[in-house]
Residue frames as a rotation matrix with the C-alpha (Angstrom) as fourth column:
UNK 1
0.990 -0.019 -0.138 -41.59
-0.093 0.648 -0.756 48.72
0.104 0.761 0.640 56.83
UNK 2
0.315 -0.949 0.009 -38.20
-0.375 -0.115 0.920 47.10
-0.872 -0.294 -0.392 57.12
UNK 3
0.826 -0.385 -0.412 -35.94
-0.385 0.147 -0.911 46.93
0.411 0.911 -0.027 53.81
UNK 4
0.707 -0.423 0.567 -33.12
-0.322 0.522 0.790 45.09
-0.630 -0.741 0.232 53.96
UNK 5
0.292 -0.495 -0.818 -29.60
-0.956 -0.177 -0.234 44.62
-0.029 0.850 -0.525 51.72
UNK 6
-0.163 -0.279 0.946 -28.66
-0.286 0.931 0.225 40.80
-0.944 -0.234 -0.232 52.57
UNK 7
-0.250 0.279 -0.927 -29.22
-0.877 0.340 0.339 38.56
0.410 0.898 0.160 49.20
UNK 8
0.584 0.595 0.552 -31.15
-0.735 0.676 0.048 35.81
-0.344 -0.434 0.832 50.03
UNK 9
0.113 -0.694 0.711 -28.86
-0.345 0.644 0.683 32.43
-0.932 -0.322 -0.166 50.39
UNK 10
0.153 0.468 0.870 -30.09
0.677 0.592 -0.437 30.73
-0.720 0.656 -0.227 47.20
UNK 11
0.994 0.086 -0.063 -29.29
0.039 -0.846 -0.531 34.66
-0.099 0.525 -0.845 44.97
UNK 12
0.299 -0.813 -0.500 -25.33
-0.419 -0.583 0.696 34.54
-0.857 0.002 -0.515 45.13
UNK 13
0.742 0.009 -0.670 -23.62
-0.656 -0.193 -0.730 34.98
-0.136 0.981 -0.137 42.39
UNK 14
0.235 -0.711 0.663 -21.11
-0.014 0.680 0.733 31.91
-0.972 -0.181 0.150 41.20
UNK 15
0.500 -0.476 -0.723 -18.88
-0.855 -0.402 -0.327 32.00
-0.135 0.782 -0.608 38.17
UNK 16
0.850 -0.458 0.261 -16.35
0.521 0.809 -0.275 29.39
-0.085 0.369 0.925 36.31
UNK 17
0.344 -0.886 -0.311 -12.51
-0.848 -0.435 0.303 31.05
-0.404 0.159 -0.901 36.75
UNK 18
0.851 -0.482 0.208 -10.15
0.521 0.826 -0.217 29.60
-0.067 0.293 0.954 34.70
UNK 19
0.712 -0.564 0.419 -6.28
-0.208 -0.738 -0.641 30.67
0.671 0.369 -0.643 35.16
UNK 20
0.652 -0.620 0.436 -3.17
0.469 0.782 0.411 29.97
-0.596 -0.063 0.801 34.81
UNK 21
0.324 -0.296 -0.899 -0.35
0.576 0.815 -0.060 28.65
0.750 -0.498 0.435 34.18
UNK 22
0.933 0.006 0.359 0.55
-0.324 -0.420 0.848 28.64
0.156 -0.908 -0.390 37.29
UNK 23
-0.266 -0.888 -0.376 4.42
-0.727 0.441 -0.526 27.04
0.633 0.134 -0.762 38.40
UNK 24
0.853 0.308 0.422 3.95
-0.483 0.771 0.415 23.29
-0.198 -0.558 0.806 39.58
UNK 25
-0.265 -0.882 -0.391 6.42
-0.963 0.262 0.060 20.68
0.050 0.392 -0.919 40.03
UNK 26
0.518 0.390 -0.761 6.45
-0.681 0.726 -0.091 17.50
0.517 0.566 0.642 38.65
UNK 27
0.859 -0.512 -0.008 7.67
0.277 0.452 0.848 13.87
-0.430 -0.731 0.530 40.71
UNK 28
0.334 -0.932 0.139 10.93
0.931 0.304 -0.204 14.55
0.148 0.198 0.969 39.60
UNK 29
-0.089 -0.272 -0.958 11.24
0.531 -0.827 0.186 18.37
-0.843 -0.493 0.218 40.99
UNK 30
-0.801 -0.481 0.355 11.28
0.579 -0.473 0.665 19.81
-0.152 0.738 0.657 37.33
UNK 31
-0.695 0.247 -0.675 9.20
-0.192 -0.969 -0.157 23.29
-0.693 0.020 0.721 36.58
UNK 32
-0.765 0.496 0.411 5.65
0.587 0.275 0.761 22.89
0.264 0.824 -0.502 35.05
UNK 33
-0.785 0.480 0.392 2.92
-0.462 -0.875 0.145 24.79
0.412 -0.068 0.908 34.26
UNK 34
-0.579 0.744 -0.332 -0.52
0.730 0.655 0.195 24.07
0.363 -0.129 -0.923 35.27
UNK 35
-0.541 0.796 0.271 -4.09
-0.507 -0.566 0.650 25.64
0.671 0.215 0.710 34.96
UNK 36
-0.942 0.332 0.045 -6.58
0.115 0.447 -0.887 26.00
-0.315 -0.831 -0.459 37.40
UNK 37
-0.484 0.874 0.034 -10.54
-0.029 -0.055 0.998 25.50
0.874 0.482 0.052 36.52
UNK 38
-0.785 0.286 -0.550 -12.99
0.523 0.781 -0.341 26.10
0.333 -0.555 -0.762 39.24
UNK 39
0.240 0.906 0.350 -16.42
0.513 -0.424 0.746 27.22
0.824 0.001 -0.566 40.21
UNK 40
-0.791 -0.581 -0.193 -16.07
0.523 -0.476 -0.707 30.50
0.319 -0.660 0.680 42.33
UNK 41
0.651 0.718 -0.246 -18.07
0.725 -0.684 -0.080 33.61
-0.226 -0.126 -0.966 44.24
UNK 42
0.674 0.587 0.449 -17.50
0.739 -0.533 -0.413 37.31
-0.003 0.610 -0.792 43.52
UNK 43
0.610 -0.726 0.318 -14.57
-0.693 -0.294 0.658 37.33
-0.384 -0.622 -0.682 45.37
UNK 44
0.303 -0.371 -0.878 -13.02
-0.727 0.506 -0.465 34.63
0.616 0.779 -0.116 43.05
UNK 45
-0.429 -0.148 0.891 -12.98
-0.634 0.752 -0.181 32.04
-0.643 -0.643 -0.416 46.49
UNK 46
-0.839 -0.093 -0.536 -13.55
-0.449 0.675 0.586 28.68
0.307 0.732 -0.608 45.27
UNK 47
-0.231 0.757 0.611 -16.77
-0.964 -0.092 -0.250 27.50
-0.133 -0.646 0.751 46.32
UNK 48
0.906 0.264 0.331 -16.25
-0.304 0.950 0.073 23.24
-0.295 -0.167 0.941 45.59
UNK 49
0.622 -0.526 0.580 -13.68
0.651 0.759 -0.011 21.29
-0.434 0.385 0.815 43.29
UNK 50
0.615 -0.530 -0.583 -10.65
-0.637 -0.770 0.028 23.13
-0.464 0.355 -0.812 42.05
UNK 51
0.918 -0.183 0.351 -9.64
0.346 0.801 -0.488 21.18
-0.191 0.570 0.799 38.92
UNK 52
-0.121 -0.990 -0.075 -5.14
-0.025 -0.072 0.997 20.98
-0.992 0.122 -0.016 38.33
UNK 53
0.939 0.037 0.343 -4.61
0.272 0.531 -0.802 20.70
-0.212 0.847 0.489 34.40
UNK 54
0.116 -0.960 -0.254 -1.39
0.251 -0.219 0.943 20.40
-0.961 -0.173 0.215 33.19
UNK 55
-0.497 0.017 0.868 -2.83
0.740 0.531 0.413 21.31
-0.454 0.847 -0.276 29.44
UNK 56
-0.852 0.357 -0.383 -3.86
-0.401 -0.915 0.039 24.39
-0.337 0.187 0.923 28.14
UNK 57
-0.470 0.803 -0.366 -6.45
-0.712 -0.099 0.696 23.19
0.523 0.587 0.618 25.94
UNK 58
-0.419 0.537 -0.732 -8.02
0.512 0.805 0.298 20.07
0.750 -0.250 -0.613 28.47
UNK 59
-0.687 -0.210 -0.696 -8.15
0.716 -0.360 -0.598 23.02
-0.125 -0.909 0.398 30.66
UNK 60
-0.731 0.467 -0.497 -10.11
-0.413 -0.883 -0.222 25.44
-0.543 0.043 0.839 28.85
UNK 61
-0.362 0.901 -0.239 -12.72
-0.496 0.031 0.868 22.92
0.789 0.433 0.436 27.39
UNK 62
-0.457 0.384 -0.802 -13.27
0.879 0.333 -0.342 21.61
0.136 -0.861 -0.490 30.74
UNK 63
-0.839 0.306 -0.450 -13.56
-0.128 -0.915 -0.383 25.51
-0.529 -0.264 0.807 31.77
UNK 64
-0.757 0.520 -0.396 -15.95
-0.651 -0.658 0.378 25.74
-0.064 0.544 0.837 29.01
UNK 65
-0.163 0.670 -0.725 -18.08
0.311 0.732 0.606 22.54
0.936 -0.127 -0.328 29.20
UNK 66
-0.379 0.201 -0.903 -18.58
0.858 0.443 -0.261 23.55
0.347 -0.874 -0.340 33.08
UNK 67
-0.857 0.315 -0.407 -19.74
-0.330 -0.943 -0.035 27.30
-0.396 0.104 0.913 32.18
UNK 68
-0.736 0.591 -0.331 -22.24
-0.619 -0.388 0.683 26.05
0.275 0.707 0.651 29.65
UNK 69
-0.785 0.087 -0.613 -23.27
0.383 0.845 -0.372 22.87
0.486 -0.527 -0.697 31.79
UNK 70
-0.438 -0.109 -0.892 -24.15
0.845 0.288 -0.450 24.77
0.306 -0.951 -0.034 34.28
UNK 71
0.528 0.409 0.744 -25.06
0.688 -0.720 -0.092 28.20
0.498 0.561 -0.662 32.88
UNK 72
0.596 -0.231 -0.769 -22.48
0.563 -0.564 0.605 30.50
-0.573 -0.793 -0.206 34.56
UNK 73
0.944 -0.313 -0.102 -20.57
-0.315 -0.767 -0.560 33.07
0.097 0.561 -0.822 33.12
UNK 74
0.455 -0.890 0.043 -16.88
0.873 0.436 -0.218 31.93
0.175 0.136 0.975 32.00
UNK 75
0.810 -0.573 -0.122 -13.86
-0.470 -0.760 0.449 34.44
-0.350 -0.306 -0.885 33.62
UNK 76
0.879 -0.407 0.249 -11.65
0.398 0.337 -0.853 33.52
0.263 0.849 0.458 31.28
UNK 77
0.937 -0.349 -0.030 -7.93
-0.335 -0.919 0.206 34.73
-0.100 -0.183 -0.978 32.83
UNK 78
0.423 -0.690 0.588 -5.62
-0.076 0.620 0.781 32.13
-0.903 -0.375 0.210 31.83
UNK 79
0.329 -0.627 -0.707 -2.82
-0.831 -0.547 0.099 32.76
-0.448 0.555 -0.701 29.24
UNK 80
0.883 -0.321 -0.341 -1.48
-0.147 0.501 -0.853 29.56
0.445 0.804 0.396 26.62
UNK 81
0.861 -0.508 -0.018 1.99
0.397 0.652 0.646 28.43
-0.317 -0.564 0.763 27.30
């Protein structure tokens, strides 16, 4: 009998990260924050769309509409302004 540790392709595990702010700059060079929102693996690698917000809150009900959407557990690691 052969046993085997691999997870089958269709078994990995994917999460919603959200976190932030991060430092962006706006067209005029000036210092802004800005939250990232995107579907990851277990290794927090993005694994499609990695969403910019420059808004705490459009950021974290996006985060949270695309956890509950989707059923995935929300990592929550992003901090207000």
């Amino acid at each position: 009998m052969t046993t085997t540790t691999a997870k089958p392709i269709g078994a990995q595990w994917r999460g919603v990260y959200f976190d932030g702010p991060h430092p962006d700059q706006n067209r005029d060079g000036d210092e802004i924050p800005v939250w990232f929102v995107f579907i990851g693996d277990e290794d927090a690698s993005p694994v499609g769309t990695v969403y910019h917000c420059h808004q705490f809150k459009s950021a974290d009900g996006l985060a949270k509409r695309m956890a509950r959407d989707r059923r995935l557990e929300l990592i929550h690691e992003a901090m207000p302004d």
